[in-house]
C-alpha positions, 0 to 999 in steps of 0.5 A: 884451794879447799874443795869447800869453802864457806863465804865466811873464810873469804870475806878478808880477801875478796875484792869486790866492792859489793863486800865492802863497807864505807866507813862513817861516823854517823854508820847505824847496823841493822837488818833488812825487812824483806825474805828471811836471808836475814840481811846485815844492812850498815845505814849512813844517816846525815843531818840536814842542816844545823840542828836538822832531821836526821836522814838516811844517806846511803845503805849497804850490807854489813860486811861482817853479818854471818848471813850475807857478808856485805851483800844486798839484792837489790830490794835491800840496796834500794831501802833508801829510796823506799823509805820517804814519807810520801805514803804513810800513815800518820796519825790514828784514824775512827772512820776515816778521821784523824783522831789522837792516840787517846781516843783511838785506844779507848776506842779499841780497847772499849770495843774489844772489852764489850765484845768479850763481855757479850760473846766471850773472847773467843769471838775477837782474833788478831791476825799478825804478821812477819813483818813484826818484830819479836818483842811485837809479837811476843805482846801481841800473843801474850794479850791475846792468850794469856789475858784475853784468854782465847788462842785466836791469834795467827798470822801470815807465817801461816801462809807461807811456813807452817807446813814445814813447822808441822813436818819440822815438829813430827819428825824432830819434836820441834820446830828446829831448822838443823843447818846454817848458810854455811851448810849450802857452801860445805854441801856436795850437792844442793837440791832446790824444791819449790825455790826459785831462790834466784828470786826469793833469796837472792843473797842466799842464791848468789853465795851458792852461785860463788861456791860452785864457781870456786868447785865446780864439782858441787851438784845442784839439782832443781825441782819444779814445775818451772824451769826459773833463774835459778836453775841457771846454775843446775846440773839437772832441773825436774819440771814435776808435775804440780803436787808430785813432790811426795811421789819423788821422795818416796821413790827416793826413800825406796831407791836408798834401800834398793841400791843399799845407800841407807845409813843403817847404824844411823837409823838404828840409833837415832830413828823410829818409824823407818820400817812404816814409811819404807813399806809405803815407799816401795811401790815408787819405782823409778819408772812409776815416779816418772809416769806420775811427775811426769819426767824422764826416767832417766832424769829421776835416776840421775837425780836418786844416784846423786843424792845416794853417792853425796856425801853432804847434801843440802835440801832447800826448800819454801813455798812450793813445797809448803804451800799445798794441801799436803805441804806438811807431807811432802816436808816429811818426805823429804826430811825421810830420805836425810833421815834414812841415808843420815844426812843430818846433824853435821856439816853441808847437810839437812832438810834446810826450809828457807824462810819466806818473811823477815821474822816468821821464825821469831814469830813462831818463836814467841807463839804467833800461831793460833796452834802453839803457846810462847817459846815453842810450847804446846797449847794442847799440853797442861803441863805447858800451859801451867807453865806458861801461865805461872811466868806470865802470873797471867789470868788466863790460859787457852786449853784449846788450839785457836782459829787457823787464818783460812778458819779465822776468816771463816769465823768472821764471814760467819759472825761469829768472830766480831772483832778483828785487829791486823797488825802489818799484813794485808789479807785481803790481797794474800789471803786465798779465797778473796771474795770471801775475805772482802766480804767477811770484812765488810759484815764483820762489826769492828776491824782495826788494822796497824800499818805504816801505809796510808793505804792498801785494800786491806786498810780500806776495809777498817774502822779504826787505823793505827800508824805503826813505825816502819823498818828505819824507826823499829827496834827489836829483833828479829830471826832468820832461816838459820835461827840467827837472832839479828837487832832491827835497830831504830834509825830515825825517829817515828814520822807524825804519831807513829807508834812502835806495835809494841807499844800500840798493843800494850796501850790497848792492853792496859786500857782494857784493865790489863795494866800489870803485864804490860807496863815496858818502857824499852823492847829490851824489857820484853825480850828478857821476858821472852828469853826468861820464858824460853828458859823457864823450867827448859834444862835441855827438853825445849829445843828453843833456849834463849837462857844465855840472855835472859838477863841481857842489859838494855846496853848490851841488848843494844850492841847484841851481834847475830847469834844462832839459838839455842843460847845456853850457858853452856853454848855462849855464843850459840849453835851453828847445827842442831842434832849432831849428837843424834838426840831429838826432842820427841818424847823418845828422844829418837827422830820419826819417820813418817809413813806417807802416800801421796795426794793429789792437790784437792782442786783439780783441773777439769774440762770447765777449768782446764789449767793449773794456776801457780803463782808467786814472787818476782825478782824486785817486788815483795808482797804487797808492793806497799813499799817497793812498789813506790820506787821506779827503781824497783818497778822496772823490772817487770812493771805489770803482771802477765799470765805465763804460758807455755807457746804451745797451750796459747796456740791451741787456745788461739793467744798470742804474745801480749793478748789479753786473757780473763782468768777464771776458777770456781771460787771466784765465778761464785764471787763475781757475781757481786763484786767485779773486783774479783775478775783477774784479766792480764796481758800474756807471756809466752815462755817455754819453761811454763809446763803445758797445762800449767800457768804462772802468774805474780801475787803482788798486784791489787786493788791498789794497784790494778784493776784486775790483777788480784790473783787471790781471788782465784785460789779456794780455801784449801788448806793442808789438813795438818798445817792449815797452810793454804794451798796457793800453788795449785788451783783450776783455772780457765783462760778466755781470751779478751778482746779490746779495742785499744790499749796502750801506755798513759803517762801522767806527771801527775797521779791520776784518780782511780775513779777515772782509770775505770771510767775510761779502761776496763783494764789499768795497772798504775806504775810509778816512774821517775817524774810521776806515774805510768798507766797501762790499759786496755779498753774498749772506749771509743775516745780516751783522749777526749774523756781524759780532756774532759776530766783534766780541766788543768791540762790547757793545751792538748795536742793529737794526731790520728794516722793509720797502722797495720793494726788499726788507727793510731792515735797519740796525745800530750797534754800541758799544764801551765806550759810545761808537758803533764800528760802523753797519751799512746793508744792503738789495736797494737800499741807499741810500748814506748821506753820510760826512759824518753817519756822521763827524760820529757817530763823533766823539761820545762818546755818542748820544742817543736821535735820533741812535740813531732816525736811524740805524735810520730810515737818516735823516741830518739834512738837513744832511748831505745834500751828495751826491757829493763833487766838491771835494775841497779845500774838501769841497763835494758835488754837491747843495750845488753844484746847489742854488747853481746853481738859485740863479743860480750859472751859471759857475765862478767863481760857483760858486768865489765863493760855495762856494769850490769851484774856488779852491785846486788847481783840480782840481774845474772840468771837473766844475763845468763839467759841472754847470753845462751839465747843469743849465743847459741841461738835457743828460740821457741820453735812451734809445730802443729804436730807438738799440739795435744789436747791437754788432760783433765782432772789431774 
């Protein structure tokens, strides 16, 4: 067998049921919503009766799509069941009443127009999203600048992609992604930076994990503060130290030219700049790297002698890399060292930054960002300004870059912006800093927001809501990480008054006397618009060229297959790599090296704020939670956000596992004082992959959700100097511990209000299960069970028992609704956490009997139900299941996935099996001693 061999080759002959797909009549090819892998989804819909609605049956990955070849993670295998119609918007709304679509538009429209008459455009903004589809954005942002006429329009890409825009265009002279999925299969070796794609990019993350298994001589490498899942399958992991990246770079640019691995010739012929950015390098010394990341010496030279002696090497990159101050420079220095040693342009090689959203590239694509025009043209260019404005016969044109989205809500806590539209995003729980969001949209005069859910912190702040279609009912495109252009197709039809956001805006837009420009009757209209603009006066000087499908019919937009840009008519059927030829698109056709220093993140640590905060994604949750967070299938994994520390870190501070803490920074002590939504308080984990000083916490907790789980708050508005991406890896933060009375699990068949969580916790994180909801609190309340009864005047019958525990006193209460059981109460200094699986198993039965009434006040499941910790999410194995299989001799993965199924469907749960495997094994346990304690420093 070949030494590389890509997914694609194999897909014919492999076995796995996870690469096949079930044929059906009634079988719809679309997209996944989620990360930028891109996903193929095949959906079987069926009729409910004769003449019925049309439903969604069953989904499964898209065995022929070029991004995942049939596979799912399990975000994509459980879209069935995140799709219902139990949380959406419905209908348009003016202050929290239902209006029809007339008024609402007028409304928007009339408003908007107004504002402009009496401030000027530039005191409206749009803040949109990934989330969108193409032919969404593209509308949005042809409104905005090209008839409106102001270039404040931007959008969460922002967070999460624009630094590596900003490195991808300084280097190349475009924001052009050089390499493909196939390149990760085709690599020698692999370096993962601030990716923990295991998570992220599960799809991505298991076609590596099957090409190393085919040719174990393919290196993989990790960098990052974290040792995560993904380093599961690294030869050698770099725990650097928070925003050192720059630093290890340069030390390998310097460490190329000292062992003479430069690629000379290269260099010569298709770079500018090396001499510049060589001289900044060569004080970074192997051993002056490793002081300043903070690692091995001999682990920064294993790692430079790999990248020197591969032939082929792939750098993955996402958000930590981006998101920092000096995201755009550490982009660049990686981009250098491909650049120096001429890993580009060809097969398994290039810098390859790995999309965080959906479309975020197609976004960028049309110009969703406040600093670029459509079709990847520069608003501060008057040779494309014209050349837009002329294919649009538009009234206007921005001469000027518009409000970044840190500045943007910046211009509207000041005033100075008065009119907001968000379109598929929910800022107040994403956006840095939100105290300040909070407050900038209660001032701000007029806030419309679009969205498919019926509620979110964000949509609580709005005066007019606009219901959008959701992923089944959207139709358009969307592009990946590989620039591959895939259809979202519509499935079902739009639920209530739904509208596609194309259609929301264009309304909008001819209601405001726009009526020339927008008058599309199908999203394939608007695409041939956007194809037509990428080609429009193009001949090779734009790296984006779509001039293939310019003329594209509505049918063959309908059966359009996956295809990388650019599309000419010279590449038909797209481009896998960019820049094999050694032509760039800067003006002297030549690639820039970028002369760098590193800087250190602009909020350090201090003696009032000793740690570094980190914080990102889980491995089944995405964003917000609006979506996977209504299934229990999702949630079941990790079902409430921990602080994640290291062992040592917590006994010196005096935590143990499961304390509570209250997080705190500067920015948002300054917020507390006038909101208590801002205190961030959660239970502890401890984990000796957590570098000391150094803290992990998720991001998809809110208001919504949790009473203080909204990290965001914690985090400044510092943003990188180039990008404008925030900086939402590193911020000082300091850990009080907390001290309670009780805490414990609070099981509710039905959905309790909010109002009352706060009443009876200071502490609440609500979880859906499978027969209602499942609250986890922390309280100092001197009797929850009788405040609940009091509350609760449907629940009749309560029944209670009080005993003592080495923790304290002990009391456990169910209540019944009609005889059937509504409501178990477990609360304790040191609560037990009952499995979810028994409470389900009891709340689906009508009636108890006797035992089962004993059980619960013993707080005693049946041995059966004692799984512990869900891991696989797909087939609903626990860790104690998973354990005991391995006590019984199931030493490996696949082992384990041949007796418990765990591991065979999405494939999201093996870096953990792997985990519980070594830990069991070979017996890896935290092992504490006082003389490891060191005071942590400051001001780093």
């Amino acid at each position: 067998m070949s030494a590389h061999i890509p997914l694609s080759s194999l897909v014919a002959a492999d076995k796995d049921r996870t690469f096949q797909c079930q044929p059906s009549a009634t079988l719809a090819k679309t997209t996944c919503p989620y990360c930028g892998v891109g996903c193929g989804v095949d959906v079987q819909i069926e009729q409910v009766g004769v003449g019925g609605q049309t439903q969604i049956k069953q989904v499964n990955g898209t065995s022929d799509h070029p991004a995942n070849f049939g596979r799912l993670c399990v975000k994509g295998s459980k879209l069935r069941e995140t799709n219902g119609l139990d949380g959406r918007l419905l209908s348009p709304k003016i202050q929290g009443q239902d209006v029809d679509w007339h008024k609402a538009t007028e409304h928007v429209a009339s408003k908007f127009k107004q504002i402009i008459a009496e401030h000027g455009p530039g005191a409206v903004a749009f803040y949109v999203s990934g989330q969108l589809l193409t032919e969404d954005y593209y509308v949005a942002n042809k409104l905005m600048k090209g008839y409106i006429g102001t270039a404040n329009i931007d959008t969460n890409s922002r967070l999460c992609m624009s630094s590596a825009v900003s490195a991808y265009k300084r280097a190349f002279g475009a924001d052009a992604v050089p390499c493909n999925y196939e390149d990760l299969e085709l690599a020698d070796l692999i370096v993962f930076i601030g990716s923990n794609a295991a998570w992220t990019h599960p799809v991505l993350f298991q076609r590596i994990e099957r090409a190393k298994k085919l040719n174990p001589a393919i290196k993989i490498v990790t960098v990052d503060p974290r040792q995560t899942g993904t380093g599961e399958i690294a030869d050698l992991h770099l725990g650097i130290k928070s925003g050192t990246d720059t630093a290890l770079f340069n030390g390998l640019l310097n460490y190329l030219q000292q062992e003479n691995k430069l690629d000379q010739d290269y260099i010569d012929a298709n770079t500018e700049g090396f001499a510049a950015a060589l001289a900044c390098s060569k004080e970074w010394s192997i051993d002056k790297v490793a002081q300043v990341c903070d690692i091995p010496a001999a682990d920064v030279a294993t790692f430079y002698q790999l990248f020197a002696q591969s032939e082929r090497t792939i750098s993955a990159y996402t958000m930590g890399v981006n998101q920092s101050s000096s995201g755009t420079d550490k982009a660049n220095s990686i981009i250098n060292c491909h650049l120096a040693s001429g890993k580009l342009g060809r097969e398994g090689c290039g810098p390859f930054s790995l999309t965080g959203q959906p479309n975020a590239m197609g976004g960028r694509e049309v110009g969703g960002l406040a600093n670029m025009l459509a079709a990847h043209m520069d608003i501060d260019n008057p040779q494309h300004q014209q050349l837009v404005q002329s294919y649009w016969q538009s009234p206007a044109i921005p001469k000027r870059i518009g409000l970044k989205a840190v500045d943007m809500f910046d211009e509207v806590h000041k005033g100075n912006i008065k009119a907001i539209w968000i379109m598929a995003t929910n800022p107040m729980v994403s956006m840095p800093n939100r105290g300040k969001i909070a407050s900038a949209l209660e001032k701000c005069e007029f806030v419309v927001v679009s969205d498919c859910v019926a509620k979110n912190d964000t949509l609580a702040m709005a005066d007019v809501v606009l219901p959008a279609t959701g992923w089944s009912e959207k139709n358009g495109t969307v592009t990946n990480s590989e620039r591959r252009i895939s259809r979202q197709r519509s499935i079902l039809s739009a639920p209530g008054l739904a509208k596609h956001d194309w259609q929301i805006i264009c309304d909008v837009a001819k209601a405001m006397g726009f009526e020339q420009g927008f008058n599309y009757a199908h999203p394939s209209e608007i695409f041939r618009e956007h194809a037509g603009l990428t080609a429009y006066q193009n001949a090779g000087s734009r790296a984006l060229d779509l001039s293939a499908l310019q003329n594209i019919s509505e049918k063959e937009y309908d059966r359009l297959k996956p295809i990388q840009w650019p599309i000419t008519q010279d590449n038909p059927e797209g481009t896998a790599r960019l820049f094999a030829g050694g032509e760039f698109f800067t003006a002297s056709k030549k690639a820039q090296f970028i002369a760098l220093q590193p800087k250190a993140p602009e909020v350090t640590t201090s003696e009032a704020f000793p740690f570094v905060l980190n914080s990102g994604r889980i491995r089944d949750q995405w964003h917000t939670m609006t979506r996977t967070g209504k299934t229990a299938e999702l949630t079941g994994h990790i079902d409430r956000a921990f602080v994640h520390m290291h062992p040592l870190d917590a006994k010196s501070n005096g935590i143990s596992e499961g304390d509570f803490v209250v997080l705190s920074s500067a920015i948002s002590a300054k917020y507390l004082e006038t909101n208590s939504t801002q205190k961030v308080v959660m239970p502890v984990k401890l984990q000796k992959q957590q570098r000391r000083g150094e803290l992990f916490v998720p991001i998809h907790w809110s208001a919504s959700n949790s009473s203080s789980s909204a990290v965001a708050a914690l985090y400044s508005d510092a943003t990188d100097d180039i990008s404008g991406q925030p900086e939402l890896k590193h911020t000082a933060v300091n850990v009080d511990l907390c001290h309670f009375s009780a805490h414990g699990q609070l099981f509710s068949r039905n959905k309790l209000n909010h109002n009352l969580l706060n009443q009876i916790a200071e502490y609440w994180t609500e979880v859906p299960i499978e027969q209602g909801s499942l609250i986890y609190f922390a309280t100092n309340h001197a009797d929850v069970a009788s405040e609940l009864q009091i509350n609760l005047p449907l629940c009749t019958e309560w029944f209670s028992s009080q005993h003592k525990s080495d923790g304290g006193e002990i009391r456990n209460t169910f209540a019944l609704r009609d005889s059937v059981i509504d409501l178990v109460l477990f609360a304790d200094a040191n609560a037990p956490m009952m499995d979810v699986n028994w409470i389900n198993s009891l709340l689906q039965q009508s009636t108890l009997d006797d035992q089962q009434k004993s059980a619960l006040l013993r707080a005693t499941p049946d041995p059966a139900f004692a799984q512990g910790r869900l891991v696989c999410s797909c087939f609903k194995v626990g860790e104690n299941t998973i354990v005991d299989a391995i006590k019984q001799g199931c030493d490996s993965v696949d082992k384990l996935g041949d007796k418990l199924k765990c591991g065979t469907n999405c494939g999201s749960c093996k870096t953990e099996l792997k985990q519980l495997v070594k830990s069991h094994i070979f017996g890896e346990n935290i092992t504490i001693l006082d003389a490891e304690l060191k005071p942590l420093q400051t001001g780093t």
